[in-house]
Every structure is written in structure tokens, then in C-alpha cells.
C-alpha positions in Angstrom: -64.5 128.4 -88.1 -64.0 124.7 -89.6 -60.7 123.5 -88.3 -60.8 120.5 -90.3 -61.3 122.6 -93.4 -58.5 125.6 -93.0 -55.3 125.4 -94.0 -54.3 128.5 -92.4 -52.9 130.4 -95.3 -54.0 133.4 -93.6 -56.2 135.2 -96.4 -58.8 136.0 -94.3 -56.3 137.7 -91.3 -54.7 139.9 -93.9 -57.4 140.8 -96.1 -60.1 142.3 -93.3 -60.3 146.0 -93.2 -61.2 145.5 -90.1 -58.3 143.9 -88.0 -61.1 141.6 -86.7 -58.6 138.1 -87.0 -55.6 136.8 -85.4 -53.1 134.0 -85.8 -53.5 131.3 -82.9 -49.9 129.5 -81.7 -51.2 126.7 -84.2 -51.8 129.5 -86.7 -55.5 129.2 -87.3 -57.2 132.3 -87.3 -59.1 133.5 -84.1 -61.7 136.6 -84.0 -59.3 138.7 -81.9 -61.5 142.1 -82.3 -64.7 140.5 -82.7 -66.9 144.1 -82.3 -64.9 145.2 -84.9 -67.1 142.8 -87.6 -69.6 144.6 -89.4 -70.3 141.2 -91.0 -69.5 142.0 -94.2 -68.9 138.4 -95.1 -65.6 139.1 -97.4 -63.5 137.0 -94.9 -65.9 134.1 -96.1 -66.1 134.7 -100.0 -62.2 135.2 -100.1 -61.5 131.5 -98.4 -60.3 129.3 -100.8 -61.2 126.5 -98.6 -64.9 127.8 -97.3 -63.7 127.5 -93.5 -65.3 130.2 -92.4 -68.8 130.9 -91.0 -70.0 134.5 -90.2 -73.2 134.4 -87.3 -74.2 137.7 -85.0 -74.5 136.5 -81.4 -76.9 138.1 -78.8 -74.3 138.6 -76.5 -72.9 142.0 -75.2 -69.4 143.6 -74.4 -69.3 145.6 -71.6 -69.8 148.9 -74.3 -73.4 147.1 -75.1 -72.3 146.3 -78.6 -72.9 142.6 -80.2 -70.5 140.2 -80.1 -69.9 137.6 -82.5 
């Protein structure tokens, strides 16, 4: 996520299928769900100001799955 470059319209929050966003107190968008992403990359090609960044991390919840 590029602060600098979101406007927080909220596009991305209300247009994954998978619930993976949510609205900070300053309204930016925070992965909320983040085991939820199947890293479809819509989120990204849907923001009109390219703020977003999609990258699979190594780490593990507790369930074993990857968390971004």
C-alpha cells in the first residue's frame, strides 16, 4: 500500500469478493483478512490511483496458511 498515492475512495474495500480490506480511522485501506487473498490482483487493476501492491509473504497463521 502507497499512502502517498491513495486517496481512499475505497474501490478496492468494496469491490474484493473476498472481504480481505478494511477502512483504518484515517480511512486508508488495511488487509483486515489477509488469508482470505487469493492474490487475484483485481484490487490492484481497479485503483485508479495504482496504490496498491499485491506480494505473498512466507509467513504463517497459526492454521499454517500464508500470510500476506
Amino acid at each position: 500500500m502507497f499512502d502517498k498515492w491513495c486517496k481512499r475512495c475505497g474501490i478496492c474495500i468494496e469491490l474484493c469478493s473476498r472481504n480481505v480490506f478494511m477502512a483504518d480511522l484515517d480511512g486508508y485501506p488495511r488487509p483486515a483478512k489477509p488469508v482470505e487473498c487469493n492474490l487475484c490482483g483485481f484490487c490492484i487493476t481497479r485503483c485508479p490511483d495504482f496504490a496498491l501492491r499485491v506480494v505473498e509473504s512466507k509467513a504463517k497463521d497459526p492454521a499454517g496458511q500464508t500470510i500476506l
